[in-house]
FILOLO-571117 format. One record per atom (N, C-alpha, C): x, y, z; residue in three letters. Coordinates in steps of 0.2 Angstrom, whole numbers, padded with zeros to 4 digits, always signed. Last residue first. Layout:
N
XYZALA...
***
This chain:
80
-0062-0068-0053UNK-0058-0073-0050UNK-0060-0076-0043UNK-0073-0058-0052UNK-0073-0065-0055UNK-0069-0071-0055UNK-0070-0049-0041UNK-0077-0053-0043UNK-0078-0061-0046UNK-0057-0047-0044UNK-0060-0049-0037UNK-0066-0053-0037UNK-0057-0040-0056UNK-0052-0045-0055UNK-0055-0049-0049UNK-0067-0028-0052UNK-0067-0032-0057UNK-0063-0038-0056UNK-0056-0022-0042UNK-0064-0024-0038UNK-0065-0031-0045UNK-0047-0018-0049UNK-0044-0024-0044UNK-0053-0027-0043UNK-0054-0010-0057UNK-0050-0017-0060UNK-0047-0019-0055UNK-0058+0000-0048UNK-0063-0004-0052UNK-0061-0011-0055UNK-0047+0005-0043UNK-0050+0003-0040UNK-0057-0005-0043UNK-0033+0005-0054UNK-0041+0008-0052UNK-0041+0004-0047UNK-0022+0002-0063UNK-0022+0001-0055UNK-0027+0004-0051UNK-0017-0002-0077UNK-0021-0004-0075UNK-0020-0003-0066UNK-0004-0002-0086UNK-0007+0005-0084UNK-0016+0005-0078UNK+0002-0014-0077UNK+0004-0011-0082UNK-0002-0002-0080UNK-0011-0021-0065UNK-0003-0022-0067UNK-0005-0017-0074UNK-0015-0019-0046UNK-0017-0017-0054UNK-0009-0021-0058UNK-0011-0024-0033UNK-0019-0021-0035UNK-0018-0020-0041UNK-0008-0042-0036UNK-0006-0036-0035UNK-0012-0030-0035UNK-0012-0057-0027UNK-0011-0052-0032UNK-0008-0046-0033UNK-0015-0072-0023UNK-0008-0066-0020UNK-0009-0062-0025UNK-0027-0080-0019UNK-0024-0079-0022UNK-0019-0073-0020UNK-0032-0097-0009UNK-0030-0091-0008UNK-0026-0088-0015UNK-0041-0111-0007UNK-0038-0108-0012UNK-0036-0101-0010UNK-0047-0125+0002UNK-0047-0119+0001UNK-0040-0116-0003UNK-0057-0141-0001UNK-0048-0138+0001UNK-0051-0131+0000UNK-0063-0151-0005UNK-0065-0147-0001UNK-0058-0144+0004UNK-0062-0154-0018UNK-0068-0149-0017UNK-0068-0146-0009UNK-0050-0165-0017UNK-0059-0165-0019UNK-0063-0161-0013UNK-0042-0157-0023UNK-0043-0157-0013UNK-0048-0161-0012UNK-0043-0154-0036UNK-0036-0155-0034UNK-0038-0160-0025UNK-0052-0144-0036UNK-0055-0151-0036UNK-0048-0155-0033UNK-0046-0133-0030UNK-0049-0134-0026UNK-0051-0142-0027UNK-0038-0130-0043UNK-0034-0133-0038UNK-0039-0134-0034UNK-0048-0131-0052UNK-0044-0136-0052UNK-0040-0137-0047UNK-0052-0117-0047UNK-0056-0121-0047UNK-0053-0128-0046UNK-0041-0109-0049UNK-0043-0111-0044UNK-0050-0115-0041UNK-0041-0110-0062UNK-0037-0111-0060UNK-0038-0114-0053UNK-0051-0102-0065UNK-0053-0107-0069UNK-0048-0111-0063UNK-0052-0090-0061UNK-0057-0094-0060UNK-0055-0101-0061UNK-0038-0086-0070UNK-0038-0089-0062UNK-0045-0092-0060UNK-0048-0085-0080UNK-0044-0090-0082UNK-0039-0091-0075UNK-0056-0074-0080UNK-0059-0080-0077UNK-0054-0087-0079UNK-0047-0063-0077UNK-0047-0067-0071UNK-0052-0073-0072UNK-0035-0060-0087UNK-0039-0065-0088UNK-0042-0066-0080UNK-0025-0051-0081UNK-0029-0048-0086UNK-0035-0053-0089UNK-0021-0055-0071UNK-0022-0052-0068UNK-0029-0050-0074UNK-0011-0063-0077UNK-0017-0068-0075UNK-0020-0062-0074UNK+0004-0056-0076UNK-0002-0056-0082UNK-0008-0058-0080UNK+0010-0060-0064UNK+0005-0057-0062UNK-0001-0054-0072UNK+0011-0075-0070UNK+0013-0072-0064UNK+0006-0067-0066UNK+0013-0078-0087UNK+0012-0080-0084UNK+0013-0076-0075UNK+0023-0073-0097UNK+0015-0075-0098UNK+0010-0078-0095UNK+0032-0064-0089UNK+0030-0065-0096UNK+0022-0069-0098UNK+0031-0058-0074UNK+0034-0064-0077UNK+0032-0068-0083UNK+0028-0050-0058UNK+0028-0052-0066UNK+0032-0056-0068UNK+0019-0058-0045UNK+0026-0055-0048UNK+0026-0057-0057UNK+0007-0063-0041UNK+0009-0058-0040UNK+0015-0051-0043UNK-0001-0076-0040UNK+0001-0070-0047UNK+0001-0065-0047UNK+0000-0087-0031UNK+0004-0081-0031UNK+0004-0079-0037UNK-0011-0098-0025UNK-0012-0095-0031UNK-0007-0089-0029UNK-0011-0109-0011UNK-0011-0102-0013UNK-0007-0103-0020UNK-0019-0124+0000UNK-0016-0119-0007UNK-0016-0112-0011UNK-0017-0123+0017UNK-0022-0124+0012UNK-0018-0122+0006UNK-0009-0135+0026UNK-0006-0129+0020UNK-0013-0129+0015UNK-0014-0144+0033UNK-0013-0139+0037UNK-0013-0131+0032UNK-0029-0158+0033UNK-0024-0152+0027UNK-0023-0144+0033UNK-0031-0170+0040UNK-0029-0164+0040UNK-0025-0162+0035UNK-0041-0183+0033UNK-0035-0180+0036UNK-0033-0175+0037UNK-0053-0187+0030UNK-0051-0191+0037UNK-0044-0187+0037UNK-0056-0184+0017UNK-0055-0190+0019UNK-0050-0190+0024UNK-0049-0166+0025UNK-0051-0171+0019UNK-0048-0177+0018UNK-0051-0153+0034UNK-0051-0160+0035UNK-0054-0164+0027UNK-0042-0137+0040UNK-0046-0143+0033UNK-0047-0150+0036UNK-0041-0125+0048UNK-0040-0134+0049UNK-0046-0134+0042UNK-0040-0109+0045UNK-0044-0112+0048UNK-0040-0120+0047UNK-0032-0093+0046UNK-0033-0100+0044UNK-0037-0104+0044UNK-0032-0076+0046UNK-0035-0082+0049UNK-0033-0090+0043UNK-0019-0065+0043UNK-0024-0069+0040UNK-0026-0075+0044UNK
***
């Protein structure tokens, strides 16, 4: 994966911010999966977190529980 250099007020952000809700873990981790505008939401906050000009990365799985289509990682993708 490419990175690219941040600059916010004048300083280098090397470690842009990653969202891992990868690995299950009760109501939280990879569950997100089933709310993607509540990761929208998430990585919004973390980007104002940067004022606005930081970059957000998400770690997902392709599906969780009976859910592994194509169509619901694409859905998850859209919104989140």
């Amino acid at each position: 994966m490419l990175h690219a250099n941040i600059f916010s007020k004048g300083k280098l952000i090397e470690n842009p911010q990653k969202l891992n809700i990868h690995l299950p873990s009760g109501n939280f981790g990879a569950i997100l999966m089933k709310t993607p505008e509540k990761v929208a939401e998430i990585c919004r906050a973390m980007n104002d977190s940067m004022g606005g000009l930081g970059r957000v990365s998400v770690k997902c799985r392709v599906g969780i529980d009976n859910e592994e289509s194509f169509s619901f990682l694409s859905n998850f993708v859209s919104k989140a």
